[in-house]
C-alpha positions in Angstrom: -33.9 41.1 1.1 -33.2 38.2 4.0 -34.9 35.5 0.9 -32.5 36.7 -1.1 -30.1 36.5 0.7 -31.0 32.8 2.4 -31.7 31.9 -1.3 -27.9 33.1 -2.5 -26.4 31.3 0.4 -27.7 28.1 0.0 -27.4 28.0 -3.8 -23.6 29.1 -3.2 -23.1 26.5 -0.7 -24.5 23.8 -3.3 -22.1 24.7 -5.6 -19.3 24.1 -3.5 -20.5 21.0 -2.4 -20.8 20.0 -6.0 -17.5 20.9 -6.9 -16.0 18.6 -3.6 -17.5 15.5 -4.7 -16.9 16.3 -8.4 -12.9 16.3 -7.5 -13.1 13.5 -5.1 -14.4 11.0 -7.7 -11.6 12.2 -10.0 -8.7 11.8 -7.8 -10.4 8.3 -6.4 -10.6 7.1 -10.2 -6.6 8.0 -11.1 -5.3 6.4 -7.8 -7.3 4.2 -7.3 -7.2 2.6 -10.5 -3.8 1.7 -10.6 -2.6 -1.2 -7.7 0.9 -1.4 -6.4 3.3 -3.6 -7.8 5.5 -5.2 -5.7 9.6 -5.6 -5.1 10.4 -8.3 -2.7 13.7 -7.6 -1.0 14.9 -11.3 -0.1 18.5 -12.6 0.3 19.8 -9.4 -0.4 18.5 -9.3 -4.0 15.6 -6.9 -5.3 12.9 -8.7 -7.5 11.7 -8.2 -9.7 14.7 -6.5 -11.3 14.3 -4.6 -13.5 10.5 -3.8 -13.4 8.6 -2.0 -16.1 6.0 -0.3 -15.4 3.7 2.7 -16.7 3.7 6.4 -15.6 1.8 7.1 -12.6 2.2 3.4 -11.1 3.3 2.9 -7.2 5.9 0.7 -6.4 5.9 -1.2 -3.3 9.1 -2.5 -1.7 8.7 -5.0 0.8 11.7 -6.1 3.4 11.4 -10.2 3.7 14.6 -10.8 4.5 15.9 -11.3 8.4 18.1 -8.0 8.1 17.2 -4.5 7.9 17.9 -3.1 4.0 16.7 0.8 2.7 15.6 2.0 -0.7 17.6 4.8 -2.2 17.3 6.1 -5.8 21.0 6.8 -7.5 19.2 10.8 -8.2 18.0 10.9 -4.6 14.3 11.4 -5.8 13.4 8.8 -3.2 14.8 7.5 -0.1 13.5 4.8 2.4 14.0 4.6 6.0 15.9 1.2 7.1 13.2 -1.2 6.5 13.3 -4.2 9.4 11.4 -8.0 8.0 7.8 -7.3 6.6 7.9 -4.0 6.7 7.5 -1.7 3.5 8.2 1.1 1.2 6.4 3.0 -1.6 6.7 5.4 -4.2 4.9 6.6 -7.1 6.6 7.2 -10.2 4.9 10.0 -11.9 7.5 11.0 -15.2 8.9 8.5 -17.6 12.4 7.2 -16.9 14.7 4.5 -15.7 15.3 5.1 -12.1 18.5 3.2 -10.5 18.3 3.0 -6.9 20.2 0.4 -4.3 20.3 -0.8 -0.5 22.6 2.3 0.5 23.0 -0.4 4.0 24.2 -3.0 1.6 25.1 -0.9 -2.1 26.1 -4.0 -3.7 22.1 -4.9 -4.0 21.1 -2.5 -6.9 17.9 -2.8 -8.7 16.2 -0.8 -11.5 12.9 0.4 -12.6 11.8 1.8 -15.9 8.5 3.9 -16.4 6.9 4.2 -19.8 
């Protein structure tokens, strides 16, 4: 009865540990596969702008400028804090769409991204 037992137990906790590193290589291989791309904020202008790019890409803002700026979509789906020089933002874009966003800080600076 305790072999049996012992046996079961190990055999269950195999399984699980098969399933773990089964999901990890999955989720490593969809993220992982897919770098950033990159919007410079510089002298108050977004760039590139606009940016195509496919679904399930991250986008990275990064502040270059000497003056704080933020990243805020027009739908509110994604909001930065106020970004000070070299620092950075990102977001990944998981439905197709164009997404407008803008420097709610300075909301003349506008920029758009479309995922296909």
């Amino acid at each position: 009865m305790k072999r049996t037992v012992l046996t079961l137990g190990f055999a269950a906790l195999a399984i699980v540990l098969l399933m773990v590193a089964g999901r990890s290589k999955t989720f490593g291989a969809t993220v992982e596969d897919k770098p950033a791309a990159q919007i410079k904020i510089d002298n108050f202008v977004f760039s590139p702008n606009p940016l195509t790019v496919p679904v399930g890409s991250t986008i990275r803002w990064v502040n270059q400028d000497d003056i704080p700026h933020n990243v805020v979509s027009d739908d509110k789906s994604f909001k930065s804090k106020a970004l000070d020089t070299d620092e950075t933002f990102t977001y990944t874009f998981t439905k197709p769409g164009t997404y407008s966003y803008f420097c709610s800080i300075h909301p003349k600076m506008t920029g758009k991204i479309v995922v296909q």
